[in-house]
Steps between C-alpha positions, in 0.01 A plus 500: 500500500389122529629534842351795608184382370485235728620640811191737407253252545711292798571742758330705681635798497557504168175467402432779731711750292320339236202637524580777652680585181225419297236734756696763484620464121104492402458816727735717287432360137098572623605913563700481150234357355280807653703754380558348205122526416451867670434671149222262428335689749679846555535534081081546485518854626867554389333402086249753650725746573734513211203421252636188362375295256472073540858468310680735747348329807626162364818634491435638838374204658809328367799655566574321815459192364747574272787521699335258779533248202854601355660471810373109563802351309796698654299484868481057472817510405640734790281298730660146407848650550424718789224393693124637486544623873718793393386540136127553638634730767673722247173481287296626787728798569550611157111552413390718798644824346340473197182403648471811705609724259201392269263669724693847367439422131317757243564439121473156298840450489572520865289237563663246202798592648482438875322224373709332408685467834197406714496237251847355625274368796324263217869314478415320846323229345889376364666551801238302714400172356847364495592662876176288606506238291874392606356455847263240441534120375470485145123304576407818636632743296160547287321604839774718594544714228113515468453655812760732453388561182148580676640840537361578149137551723717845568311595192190472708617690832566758265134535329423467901727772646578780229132572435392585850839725528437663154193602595551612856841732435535474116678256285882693681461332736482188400847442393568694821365233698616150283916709564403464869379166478799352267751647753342294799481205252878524457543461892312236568651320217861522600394433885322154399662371165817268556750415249682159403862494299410136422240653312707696277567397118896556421468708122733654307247496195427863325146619439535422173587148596187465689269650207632235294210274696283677255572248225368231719141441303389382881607877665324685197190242553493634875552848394218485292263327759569763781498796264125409536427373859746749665542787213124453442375538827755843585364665129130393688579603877629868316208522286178367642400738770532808198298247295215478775461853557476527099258247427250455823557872588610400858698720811859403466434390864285219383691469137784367736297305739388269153826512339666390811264155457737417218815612694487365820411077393739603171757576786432295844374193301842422363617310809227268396641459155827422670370209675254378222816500276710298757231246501400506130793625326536846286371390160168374633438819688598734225270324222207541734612865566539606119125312440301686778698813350371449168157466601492800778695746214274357211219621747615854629567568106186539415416881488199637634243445144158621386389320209102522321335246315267463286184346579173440380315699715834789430844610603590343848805613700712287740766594702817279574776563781644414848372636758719636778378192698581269246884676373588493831425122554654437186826672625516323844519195340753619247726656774459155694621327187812728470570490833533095431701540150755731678599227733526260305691666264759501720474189628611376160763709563629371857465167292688523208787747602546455871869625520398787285153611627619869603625550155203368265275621739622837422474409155136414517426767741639736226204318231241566786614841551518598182155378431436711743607827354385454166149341542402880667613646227349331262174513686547878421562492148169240424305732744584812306462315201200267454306721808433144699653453787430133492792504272673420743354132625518431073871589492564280780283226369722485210803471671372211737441264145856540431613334833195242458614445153868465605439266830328265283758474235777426767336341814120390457562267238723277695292570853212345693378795666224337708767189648817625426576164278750511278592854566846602370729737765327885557605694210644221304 
């Protein structure tokens, strides 16, 4: 791999292939990443339709990501011992089905079910940070697998793309459309990707050999950092534009529009985390991430609040709460900060395992996912339960102390963040 690495960055046609890899790599984890999303905007008038309460469009919401996140593991794996050139291919081919046949669904459990094979296209994340990674230097890797990892701003296109179908020919169509769109994906993918047998990692090891990573404190430390800057921001990207038209009262049209100013820097941004944790190194990126988190979440908690005092001249009433102005400032900057944290996640990941990167990556990718899948659900319940849907920013705000708490215990203590003195090895 050493040796592949450097022809990468020494000859010229290499490098080519390079990036043409990475282009077209980004390309088709962007249109997973779209249809991954699609019921964050097609489930508004599906919960409509069916009459379903916040619980049930959780679980609606986050059914892809189930599968999307259960397949990470076996997908890096297949992808160090294959290559990502076919594994991506097959990826591609396998979703398109199911995506069309979404458009034909009726009852609640035809959409779970279907589901949970659009959600397959979710897996690409696994399959494409090693396949691009492997073509750069190892000084370069943290830019490459941000930019492929860019394709998270899918999320975005989506809020940009299914709205204006939905309401033009009816939420049908819109899976309708992303099948079309996934099948010309898969062409141009297998016309410009290359492949490399150098880059291939000889393994006879079992799943279950693999898994065993999970008793490294380091891999469950990284599970538990991007079950928050990637799981946190796919829970977010699902729920926010429902959340809009619920609060403010807003078109979906323009629901979308605002939510997609937390999923496009939370996506496109992360090339930008790649480089700043080349230059700076993972920890000191991912402190800085999990602090602006804390603040941002600690904000968007707060629930809309009327309160009346007392005063001498009688009872006074105030009225505390973001604005839409304000939340969806607050959530720029918290989707720029994720956008960061997933990069550099992984970047202590290209560090600390490089011979094994497809295989933890699926590992962490499974964390993220999951986070994913659950965090929507759990929205649900709190929404159903305590009637604030605010709930949400306080459940996350939790969970971001317990990586703050953790990072301290294990890194900050023994790390200059400001000169990088003294620092012990990313993840040590």
């Amino acid at each position: 791999m050493a040796s592949a690495s450097h022809a990468a960055a020494n000859d010229p046609r290499r490098n080519r292939q390079a990036w043409s890899v990475l282009i077209v790599s980004t390309l088709a984890f962007t249109v997973c990443f779209m249809v991954w999303m699609m019921f964050g905007i097609i489930g508004i008038p599906i919960k409509k339709m069916l009459d379903l309460n916040s619980t049930q469009f959780g679980l609606l919401t986050a059914m892809p990501v189930l599968t999307g996140s259960l397949v990470r593991v076996p997908l890096g794996i297949w992808t160090d011992k294959f290559g990502g050139r076919i594994v991506m291919a097959v990826l591609l081919a396998i979703t398109v089905p199911a995506i069309w046949m979404m458009g034909y669904a009726t009852e609640y459990w035809h959409f779970l079910v279907i589901g949970l094979f659009v959600g397959l296209a979710g897996g690409a994340f696994s399959v494409g940070t090693p396949y691009v990674a492997r073509w750069f230097p190892k000084s370069r890797q943290g830019m490459a697998m941000g930019v492929y990892g860019a394709g998270n701003s899918g999320a975005a296109v989506n809020k940009f793309v299914a709205p204006v179908i939905l309401v033009a020919f009816g939420w049908q169509a819109v899976p309708h459309v992303y099948a079309a769109i996934m099948l010309g994906t898969l062409v141009l993918f297998w016309l410009f990707s290359h492949s490399d047998p150098a880059h291939l990692v000889a393994s006879n090891v079992k799943f279950t050999d693999q898994l065993k990573a999970l008793k490294d404190p380091k891999v469950l430390k990284y599970c538990q950092y991007y079950s928050i800057v990637f799981g946190g921001y796919v829970a977010l990207a699902l729920w926010m534009v429902q959340y809009y038209v619920g609060e403010y009262g807003l078109d979906i049209r323009v629901a979308a529009l605002l939510a997609a100013c937390f999923s496009l820097p939370g996506g496109v941004l992360r090339a930008i985390g790649g480089v700043l944790s080349d230059k700076y190194g993972a920890h000191s990126v991912t402190w800085w991430v999990m602090w602006v988190s804390w603040i941002c979440l600690f904000l968007l908690s707060y629930p809309q609040t009327d309160f009346t005092i007392l005063t001498v001249n009688g009872p006074t009433t105030f009225h505390i709460g973001l604005n839409v102005y304000m939340f969806t400032a607050l959530l720029a900057v918290l989707g720029v900060a994720w956008a960061f944290g997933k990069a550099s996640v992984f970047k202590y990941i290209s560090d600390d395992y490089a011979g094994n990167i497809g295989a933890i990556s699926g590992i962490v990718g499974l964390a993220g996912g999951l986070g994913g899948f659950i965090l929507p659900i759990l929205f649900g319940v709190l929404m159903d339960w305590t009637g604030i849907r605010s709930s949400a920013f306080m459940l996350m705000y939790g969970v971001v102390w317990v990586s703050l708490i953790w990072m301290y215990w294990t890194e900050v203590r023994r790390t200059d963040l400001l000169t990088g003195t003294g620092a012990v090895p990313a993840g040590r």
